[in-house]
DOTOR-867565 format. One record per residue: x negated, y negated, z negated of N, C-alpha, C, O in turn; residue in three letters; residue number from 1. Coordinates in nm, 2 decimals, decimal comma, m for minus. Layout:
N
X  Y  Z  X  Y  Z  X  Y  Z  X  Y  Z  ALA  NUM $
...
***
This chain:
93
0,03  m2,31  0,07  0,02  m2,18  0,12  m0,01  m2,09  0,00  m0,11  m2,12  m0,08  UNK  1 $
0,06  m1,96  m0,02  0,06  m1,82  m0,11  0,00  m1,76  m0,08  0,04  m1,71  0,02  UNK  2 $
m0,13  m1,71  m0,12  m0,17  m1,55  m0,09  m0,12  m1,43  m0,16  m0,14  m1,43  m0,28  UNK  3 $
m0,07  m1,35  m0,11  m0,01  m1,25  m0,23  m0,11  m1,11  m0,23  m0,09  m1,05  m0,12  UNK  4 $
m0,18  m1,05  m0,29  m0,26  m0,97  m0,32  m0,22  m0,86  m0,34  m0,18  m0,88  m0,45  UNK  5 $
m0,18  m0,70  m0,32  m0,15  m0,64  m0,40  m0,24  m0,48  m0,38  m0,20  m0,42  m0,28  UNK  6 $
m0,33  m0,42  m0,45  m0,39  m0,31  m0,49  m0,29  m0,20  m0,53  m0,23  m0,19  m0,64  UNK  7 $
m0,30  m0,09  m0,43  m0,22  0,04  m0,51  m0,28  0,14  m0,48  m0,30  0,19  m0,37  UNK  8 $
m0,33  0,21  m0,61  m0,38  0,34  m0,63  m0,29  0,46  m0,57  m0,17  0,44  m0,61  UNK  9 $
m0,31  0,58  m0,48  m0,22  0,67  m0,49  m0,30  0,80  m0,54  m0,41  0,80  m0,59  UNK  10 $
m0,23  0,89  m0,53  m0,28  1,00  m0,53  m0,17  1,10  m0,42  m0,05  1,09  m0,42  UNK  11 $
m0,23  1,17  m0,33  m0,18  1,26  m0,20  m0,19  1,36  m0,21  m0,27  1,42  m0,13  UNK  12 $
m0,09  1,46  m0,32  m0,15  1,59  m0,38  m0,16  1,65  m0,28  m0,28  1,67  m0,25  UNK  13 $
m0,08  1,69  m0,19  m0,04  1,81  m0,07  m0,15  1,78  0,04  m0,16  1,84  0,14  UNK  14 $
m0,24  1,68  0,00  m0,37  1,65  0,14  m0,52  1,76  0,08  m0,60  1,76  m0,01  UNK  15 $
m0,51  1,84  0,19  m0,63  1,93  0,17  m0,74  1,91  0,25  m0,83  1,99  0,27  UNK  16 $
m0,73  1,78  0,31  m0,82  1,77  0,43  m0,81  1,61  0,43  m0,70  1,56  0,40  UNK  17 $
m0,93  1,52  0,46  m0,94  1,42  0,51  m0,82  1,36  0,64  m0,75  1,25  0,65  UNK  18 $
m0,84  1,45  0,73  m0,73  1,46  0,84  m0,56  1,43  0,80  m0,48  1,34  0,84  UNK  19 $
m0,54  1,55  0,70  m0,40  1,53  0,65  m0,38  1,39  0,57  m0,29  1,32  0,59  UNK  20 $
m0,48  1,36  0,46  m0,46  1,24  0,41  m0,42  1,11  0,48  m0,33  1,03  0,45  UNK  21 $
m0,51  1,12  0,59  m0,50  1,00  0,67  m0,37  1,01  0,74  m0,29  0,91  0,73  UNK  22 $
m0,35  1,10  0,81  m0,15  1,14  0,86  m0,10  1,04  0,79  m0,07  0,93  0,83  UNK  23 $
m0,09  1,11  0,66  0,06  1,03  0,55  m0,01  0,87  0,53  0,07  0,78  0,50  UNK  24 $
m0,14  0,84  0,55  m0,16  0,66  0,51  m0,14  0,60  0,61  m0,11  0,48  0,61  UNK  25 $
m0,14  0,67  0,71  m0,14  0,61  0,87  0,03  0,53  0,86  0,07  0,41  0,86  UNK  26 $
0,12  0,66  0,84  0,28  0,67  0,89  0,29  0,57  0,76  0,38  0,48  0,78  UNK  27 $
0,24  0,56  0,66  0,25  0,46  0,52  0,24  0,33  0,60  0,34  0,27  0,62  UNK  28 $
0,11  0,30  0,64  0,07  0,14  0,63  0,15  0,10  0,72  0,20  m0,01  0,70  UNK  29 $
0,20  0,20  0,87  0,26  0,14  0,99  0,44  0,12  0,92  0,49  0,02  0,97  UNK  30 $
0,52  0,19  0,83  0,60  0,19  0,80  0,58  0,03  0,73  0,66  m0,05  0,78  UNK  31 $
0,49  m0,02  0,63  0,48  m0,10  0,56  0,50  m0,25  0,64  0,58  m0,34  0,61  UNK  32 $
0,41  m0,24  0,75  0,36  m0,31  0,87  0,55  m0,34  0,94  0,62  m0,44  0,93  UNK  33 $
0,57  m0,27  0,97  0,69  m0,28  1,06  0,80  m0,33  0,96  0,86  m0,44  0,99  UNK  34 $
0,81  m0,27  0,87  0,93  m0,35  0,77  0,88  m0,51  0,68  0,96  m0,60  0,67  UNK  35 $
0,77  m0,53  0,65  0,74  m0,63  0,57  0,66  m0,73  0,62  0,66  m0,83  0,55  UNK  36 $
0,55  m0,72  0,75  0,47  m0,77  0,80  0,40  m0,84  0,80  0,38  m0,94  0,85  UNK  37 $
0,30  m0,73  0,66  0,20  m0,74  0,58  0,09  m0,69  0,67  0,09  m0,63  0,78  UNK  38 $
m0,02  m0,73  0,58  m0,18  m0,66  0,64  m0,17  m0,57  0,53  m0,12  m0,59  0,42  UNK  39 $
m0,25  m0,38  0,58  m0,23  m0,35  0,45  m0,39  m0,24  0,54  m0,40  m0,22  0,66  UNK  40 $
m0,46  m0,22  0,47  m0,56  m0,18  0,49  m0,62  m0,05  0,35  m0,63  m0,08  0,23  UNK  41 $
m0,64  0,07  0,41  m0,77  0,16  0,31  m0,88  0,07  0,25  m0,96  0,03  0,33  UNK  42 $
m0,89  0,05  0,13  m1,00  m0,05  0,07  m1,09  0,07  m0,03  m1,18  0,02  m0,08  UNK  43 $
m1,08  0,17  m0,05  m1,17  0,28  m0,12  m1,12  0,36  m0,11  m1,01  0,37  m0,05  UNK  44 $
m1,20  0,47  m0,20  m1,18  0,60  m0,18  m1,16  0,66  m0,05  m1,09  0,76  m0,04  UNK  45 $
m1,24  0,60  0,07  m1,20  0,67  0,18  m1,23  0,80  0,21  m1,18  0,85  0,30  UNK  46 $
m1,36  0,86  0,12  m1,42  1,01  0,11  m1,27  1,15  0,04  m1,25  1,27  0,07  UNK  47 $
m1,22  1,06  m0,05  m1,18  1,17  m0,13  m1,05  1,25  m0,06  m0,99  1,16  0,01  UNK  48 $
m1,01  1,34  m0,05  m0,89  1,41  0,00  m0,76  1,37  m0,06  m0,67  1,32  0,00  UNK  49 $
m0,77  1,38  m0,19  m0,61  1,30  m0,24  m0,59  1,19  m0,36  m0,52  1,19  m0,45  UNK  50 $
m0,70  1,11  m0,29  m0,66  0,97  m0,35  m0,71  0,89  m0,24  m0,79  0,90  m0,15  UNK  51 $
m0,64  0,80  m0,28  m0,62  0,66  m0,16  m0,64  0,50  m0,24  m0,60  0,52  m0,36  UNK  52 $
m0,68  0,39  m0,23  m0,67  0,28  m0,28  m0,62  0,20  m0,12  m0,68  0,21  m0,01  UNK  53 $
m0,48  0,10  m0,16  m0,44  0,04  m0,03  m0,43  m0,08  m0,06  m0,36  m0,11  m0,16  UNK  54 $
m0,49  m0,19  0,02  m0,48  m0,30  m0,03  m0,35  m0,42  0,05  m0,37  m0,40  0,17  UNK  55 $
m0,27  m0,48  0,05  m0,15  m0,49  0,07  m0,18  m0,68  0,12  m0,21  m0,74  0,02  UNK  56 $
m0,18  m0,73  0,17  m0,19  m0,92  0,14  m0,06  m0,93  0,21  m0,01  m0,83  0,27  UNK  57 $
0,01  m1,05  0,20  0,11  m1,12  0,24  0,06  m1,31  0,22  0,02  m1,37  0,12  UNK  58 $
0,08  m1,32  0,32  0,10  m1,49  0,28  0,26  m1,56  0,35  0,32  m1,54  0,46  UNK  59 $
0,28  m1,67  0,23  0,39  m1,76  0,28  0,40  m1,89  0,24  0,30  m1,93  0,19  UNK  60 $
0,51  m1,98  0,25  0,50  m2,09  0,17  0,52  m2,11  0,01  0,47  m2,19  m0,07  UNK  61 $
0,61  m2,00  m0,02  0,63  m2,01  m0,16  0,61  m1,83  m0,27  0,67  m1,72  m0,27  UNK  62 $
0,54  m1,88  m0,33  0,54  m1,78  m0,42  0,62  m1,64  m0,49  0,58  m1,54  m0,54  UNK  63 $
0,76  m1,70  m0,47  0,88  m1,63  m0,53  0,88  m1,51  m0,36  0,89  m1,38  m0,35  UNK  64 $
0,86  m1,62  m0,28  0,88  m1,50  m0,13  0,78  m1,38  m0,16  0,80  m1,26  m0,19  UNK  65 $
0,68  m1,45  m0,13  0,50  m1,29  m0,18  0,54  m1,24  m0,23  0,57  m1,14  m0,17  UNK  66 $
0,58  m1,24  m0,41  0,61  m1,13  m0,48  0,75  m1,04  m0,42  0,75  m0,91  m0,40  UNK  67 $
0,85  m1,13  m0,39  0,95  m0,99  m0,35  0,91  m0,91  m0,26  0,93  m0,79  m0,27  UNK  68 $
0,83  m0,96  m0,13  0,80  m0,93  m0,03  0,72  m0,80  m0,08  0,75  m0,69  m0,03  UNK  69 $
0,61  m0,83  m0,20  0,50  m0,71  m0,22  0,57  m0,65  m0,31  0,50  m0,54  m0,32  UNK  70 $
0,70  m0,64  m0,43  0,77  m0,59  m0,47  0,84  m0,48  m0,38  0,87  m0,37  m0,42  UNK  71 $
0,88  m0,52  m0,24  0,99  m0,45  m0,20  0,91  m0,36  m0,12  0,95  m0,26  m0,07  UNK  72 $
0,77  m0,41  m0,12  0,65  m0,30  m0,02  0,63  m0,16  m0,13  0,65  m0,04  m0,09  UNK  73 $
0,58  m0,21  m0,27  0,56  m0,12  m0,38  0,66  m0,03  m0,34  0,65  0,09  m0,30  UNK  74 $
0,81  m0,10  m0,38  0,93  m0,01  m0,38  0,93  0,09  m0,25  0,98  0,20  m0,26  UNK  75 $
0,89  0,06  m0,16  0,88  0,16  m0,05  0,82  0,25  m0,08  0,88  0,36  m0,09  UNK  76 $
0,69  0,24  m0,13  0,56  0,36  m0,19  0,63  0,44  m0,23  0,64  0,55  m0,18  UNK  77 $
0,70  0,38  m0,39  0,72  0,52  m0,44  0,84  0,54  m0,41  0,91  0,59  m0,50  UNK  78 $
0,90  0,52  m0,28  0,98  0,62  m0,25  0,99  0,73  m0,14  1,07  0,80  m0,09  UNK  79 $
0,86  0,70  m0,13  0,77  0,82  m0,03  0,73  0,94  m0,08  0,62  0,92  m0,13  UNK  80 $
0,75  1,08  m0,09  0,78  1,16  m0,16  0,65  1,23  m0,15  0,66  1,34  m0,21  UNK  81 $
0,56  1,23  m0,10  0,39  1,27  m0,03  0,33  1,21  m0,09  0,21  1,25  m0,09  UNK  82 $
0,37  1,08  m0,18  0,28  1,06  m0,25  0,29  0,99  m0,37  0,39  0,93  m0,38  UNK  83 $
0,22  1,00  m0,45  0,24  0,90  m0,62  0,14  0,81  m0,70  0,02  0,81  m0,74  UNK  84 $
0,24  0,73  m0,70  0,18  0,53  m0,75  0,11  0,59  m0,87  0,16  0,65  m0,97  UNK  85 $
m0,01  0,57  m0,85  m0,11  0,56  m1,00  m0,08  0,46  m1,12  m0,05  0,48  m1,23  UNK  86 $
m0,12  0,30  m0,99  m0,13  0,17  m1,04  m0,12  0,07  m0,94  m0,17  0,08  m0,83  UNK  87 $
m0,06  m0,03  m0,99  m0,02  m0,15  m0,88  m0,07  m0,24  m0,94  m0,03  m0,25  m1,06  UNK  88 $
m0,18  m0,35  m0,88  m0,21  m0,47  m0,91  m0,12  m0,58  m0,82  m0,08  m0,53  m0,71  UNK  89 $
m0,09  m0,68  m0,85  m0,01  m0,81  m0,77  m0,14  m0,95  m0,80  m0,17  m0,98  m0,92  UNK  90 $
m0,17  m0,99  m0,73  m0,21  m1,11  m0,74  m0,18  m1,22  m0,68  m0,28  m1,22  m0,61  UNK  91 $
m0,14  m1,29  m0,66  m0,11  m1,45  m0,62  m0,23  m1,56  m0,59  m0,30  m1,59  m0,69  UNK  92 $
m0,26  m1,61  m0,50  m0,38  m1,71  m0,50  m0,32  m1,83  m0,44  m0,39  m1,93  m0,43  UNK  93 $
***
């Protein structure tokens, strides 16, 4: 069994409110959820207005799957136009 790990910083310029931030992470994680059917959870920064840290897991039987799987999740991010990839960690366990 794979654990695949993956940490992504955003930043949510256009969020002027706690309220708004959470909108765009909400329609994020459930987009993420419904296509890749991953756990993907707010892990910090939950005070700040326009930054976000989202933590991403996948597990499977083989390794090469996790990575695309959390590859093709990243690739969603930044093609979400509300918001912008800081930094992506991947880990594997």
């Amino acid at each position: 069994m794979i654990i695949g790990l993956c940490t992504v910083e955003l930043v949510i310029p256009d969020a002027h409110s706690l309220k708004a931030k959470r909108q765009v992470l909400l329609s994020l994680k459930d987009r993420l959820r419904d296509k890749f059917n991953v756990s993907v959870a707010e892990v910090d920064e939950q005070d700040l207005w326009q930054k976000a840290v989202l933590g991403i897991a996948c597990v499977a039987n083989e390794g090469k799957h996790v990575n695309q799987v959390l590859d093709q999740a990243v690739n969603l991010i930044r093609s979400v136009p509300l918001v912008e990839l800081v930094q992506v960690r991947i880990e594997l366990l």
